[in-house]
C-alpha positions in Angstrom: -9.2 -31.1 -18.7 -12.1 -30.6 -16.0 -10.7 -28.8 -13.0 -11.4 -30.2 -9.7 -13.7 -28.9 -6.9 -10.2 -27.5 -5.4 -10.1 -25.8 -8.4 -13.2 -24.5 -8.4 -13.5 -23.0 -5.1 -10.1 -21.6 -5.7 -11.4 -19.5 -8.4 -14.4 -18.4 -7.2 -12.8 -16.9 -3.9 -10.4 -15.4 -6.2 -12.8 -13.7 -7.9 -15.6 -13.2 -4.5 -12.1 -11.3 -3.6 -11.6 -9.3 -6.8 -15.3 -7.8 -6.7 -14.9 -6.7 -3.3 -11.8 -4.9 -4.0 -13.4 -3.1 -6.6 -16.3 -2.9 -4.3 -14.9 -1.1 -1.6 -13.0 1.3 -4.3 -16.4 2.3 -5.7 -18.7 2.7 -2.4 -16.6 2.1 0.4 -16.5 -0.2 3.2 -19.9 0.4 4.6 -21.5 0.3 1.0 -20.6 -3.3 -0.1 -23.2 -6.6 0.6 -23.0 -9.8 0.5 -25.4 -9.6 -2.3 -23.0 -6.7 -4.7 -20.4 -8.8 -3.8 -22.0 -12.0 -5.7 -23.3 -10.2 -8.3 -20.3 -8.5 -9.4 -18.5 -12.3 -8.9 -21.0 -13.7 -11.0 -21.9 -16.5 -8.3 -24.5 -17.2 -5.6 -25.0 -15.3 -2.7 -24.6 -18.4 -0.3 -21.3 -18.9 -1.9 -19.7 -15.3 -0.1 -19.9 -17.1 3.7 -19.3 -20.2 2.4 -15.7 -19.1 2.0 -15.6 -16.3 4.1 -16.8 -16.5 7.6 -18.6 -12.9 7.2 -18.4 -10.2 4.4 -15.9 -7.9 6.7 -13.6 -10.5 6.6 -14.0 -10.9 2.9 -13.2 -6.9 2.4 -10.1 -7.6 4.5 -8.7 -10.3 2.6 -9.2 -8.5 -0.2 -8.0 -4.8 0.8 -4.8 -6.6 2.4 -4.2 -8.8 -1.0 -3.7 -5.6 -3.0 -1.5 -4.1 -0.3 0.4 -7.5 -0.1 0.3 -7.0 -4.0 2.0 -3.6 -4.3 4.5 -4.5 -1.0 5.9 -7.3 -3.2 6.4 -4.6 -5.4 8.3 -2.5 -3.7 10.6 -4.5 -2.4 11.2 -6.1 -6.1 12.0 -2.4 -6.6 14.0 -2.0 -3.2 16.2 -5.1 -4.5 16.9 -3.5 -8.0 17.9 0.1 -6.4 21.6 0.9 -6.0 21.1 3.8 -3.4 18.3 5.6 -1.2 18.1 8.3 -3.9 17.7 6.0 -6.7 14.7 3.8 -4.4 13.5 7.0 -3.9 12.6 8.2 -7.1 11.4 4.7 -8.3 8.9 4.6 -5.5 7.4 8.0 -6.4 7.6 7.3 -10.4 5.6 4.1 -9.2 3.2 6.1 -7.6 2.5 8.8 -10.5 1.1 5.9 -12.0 -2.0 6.7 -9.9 -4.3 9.6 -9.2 -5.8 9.4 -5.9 -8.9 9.0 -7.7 -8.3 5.3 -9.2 -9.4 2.8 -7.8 -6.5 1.3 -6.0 -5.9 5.0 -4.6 -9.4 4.8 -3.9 -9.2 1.2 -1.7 -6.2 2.4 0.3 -8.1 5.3 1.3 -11.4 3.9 2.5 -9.2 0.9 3.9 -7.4 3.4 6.3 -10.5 5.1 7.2 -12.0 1.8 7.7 -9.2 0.7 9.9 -9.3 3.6 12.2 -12.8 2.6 13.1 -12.6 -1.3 13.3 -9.8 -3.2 15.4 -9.6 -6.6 13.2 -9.2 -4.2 9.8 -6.7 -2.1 12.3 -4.9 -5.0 13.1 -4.3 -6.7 9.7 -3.6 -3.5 7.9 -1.2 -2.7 10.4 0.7 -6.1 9.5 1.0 -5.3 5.9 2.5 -1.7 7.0 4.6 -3.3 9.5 6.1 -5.4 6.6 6.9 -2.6 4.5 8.1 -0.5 7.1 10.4 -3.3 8.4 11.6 -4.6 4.8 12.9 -0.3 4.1 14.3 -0.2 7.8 16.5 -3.1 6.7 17.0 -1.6 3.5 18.2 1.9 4.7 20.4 0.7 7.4 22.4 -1.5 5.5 23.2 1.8 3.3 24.0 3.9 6.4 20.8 6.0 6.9 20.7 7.2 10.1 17.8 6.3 12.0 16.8 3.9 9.6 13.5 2.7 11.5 12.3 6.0 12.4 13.2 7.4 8.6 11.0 4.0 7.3 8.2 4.7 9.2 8.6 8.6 8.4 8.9 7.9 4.7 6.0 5.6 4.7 3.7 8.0 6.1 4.7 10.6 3.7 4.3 8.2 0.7 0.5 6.8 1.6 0.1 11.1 2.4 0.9 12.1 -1.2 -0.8 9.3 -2.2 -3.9 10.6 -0.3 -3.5 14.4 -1.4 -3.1 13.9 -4.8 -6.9 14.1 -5.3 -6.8 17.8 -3.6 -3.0 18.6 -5.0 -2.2 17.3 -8.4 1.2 18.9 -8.2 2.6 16.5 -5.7 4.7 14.4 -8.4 7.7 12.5 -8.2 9.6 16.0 -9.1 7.9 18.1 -6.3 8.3 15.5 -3.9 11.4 14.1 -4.7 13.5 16.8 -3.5 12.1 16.8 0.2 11.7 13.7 0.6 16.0 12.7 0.0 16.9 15.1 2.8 15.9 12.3 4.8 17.9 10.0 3.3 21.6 11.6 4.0 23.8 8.5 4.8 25.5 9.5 8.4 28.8 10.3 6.4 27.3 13.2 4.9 27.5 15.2 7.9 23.8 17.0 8.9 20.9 16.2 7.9 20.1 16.6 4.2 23.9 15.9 2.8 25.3 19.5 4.5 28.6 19.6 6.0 28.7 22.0 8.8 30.4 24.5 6.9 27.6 24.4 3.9 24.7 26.9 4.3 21.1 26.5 5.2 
């Protein structure tokens, strides 16, 4: 069956989008063309601002669709975990599957340098974090971890960090990390931070 012109344009945005994801893995934000960006689609030039109203906005669309991509993950993995501990470890095991040097580690990287310099990829990266922050807010408070927002955003940080080290420390695995990361996650019955009663030693 033909496919229709909606068709059509559907799947060459799709891929316009794909390319510059790998785009901005391979050379960065300030690296990628209109011109790269059609080739490695495999369409005409005109055809990038025919869809896009610039090529920025085409790297942001894209950048965000593979956070958007992994955040749907994560809270598919949020949903199947019984406690923090048990979310824990599945989020770190789900990010040994990259390096820091492939090239999703690579996007998330030059998209958070590039968002530190540019208000709209600021802006719309911040969204995405906001979502996943907010969704693991929910998630720890309903499980009575205290401070629920502030451990989120805490635990997000340190996350996209290892992420970000991993390059320079290989060693930061799920069973290095592990370990710190769930004395943050002490549910309030537990006493002091870290699951100690008062009567435990440091």
């Amino acid at each position: 069956m033909a496919s229709t012109a909606a068709e059509r344009g559907q799947e060459v945005r799709r891929r316009l989008m794909v390319a510059a994801a790998e785009l901005i893995a391979e050379r960065g934000w300030a690296g990628v063309s209109t011109r790269l960006v059609a080739e490695r689609a495999g369409v005409a030039a005109g055809l990038v601002h025919y869809h896009f109203a610039s090529v920025r906005t085409l790297l942001v669309e894209a950048a965000t669709g593979v956070m958007r991509t992994l955040t749907a993950e994560l809270i598919a993995l949020l949903e199947r975990a019984g406690t923090p501990a048990e979310a824990l470890d599945e989020m770190l095991a789900m990010l040994d599957a990259h390096t820091g040097r492939d090239p999703t580690s690579l996007l998330f990287a030059e998209t958070y340098l590039a968002a530190a310099r540019d208000d709209e990829v600021r802006e719309a990266v911040g969204e995405v974090v906001e979502e996943v922050r907010g969704r693991l807010a929910d998630w720890l408070r309903d499980r009575g971890v205290p401070g629920p927002t502030e451990t989120a955003a805490v635990l997000t940080a340190a996350i996209d960090g290892v992420l970000l080290h991993r390059p320079l420390v290989p060693g930061l695995t799920r069973e290095a990390v592990a370990p710190v990361l769930e004395r943050t996650l002490a549910p309030a019955s537990s006493g002091r931070p870290g699951g100690r009663t008062a009567g435990d030693p440091a």
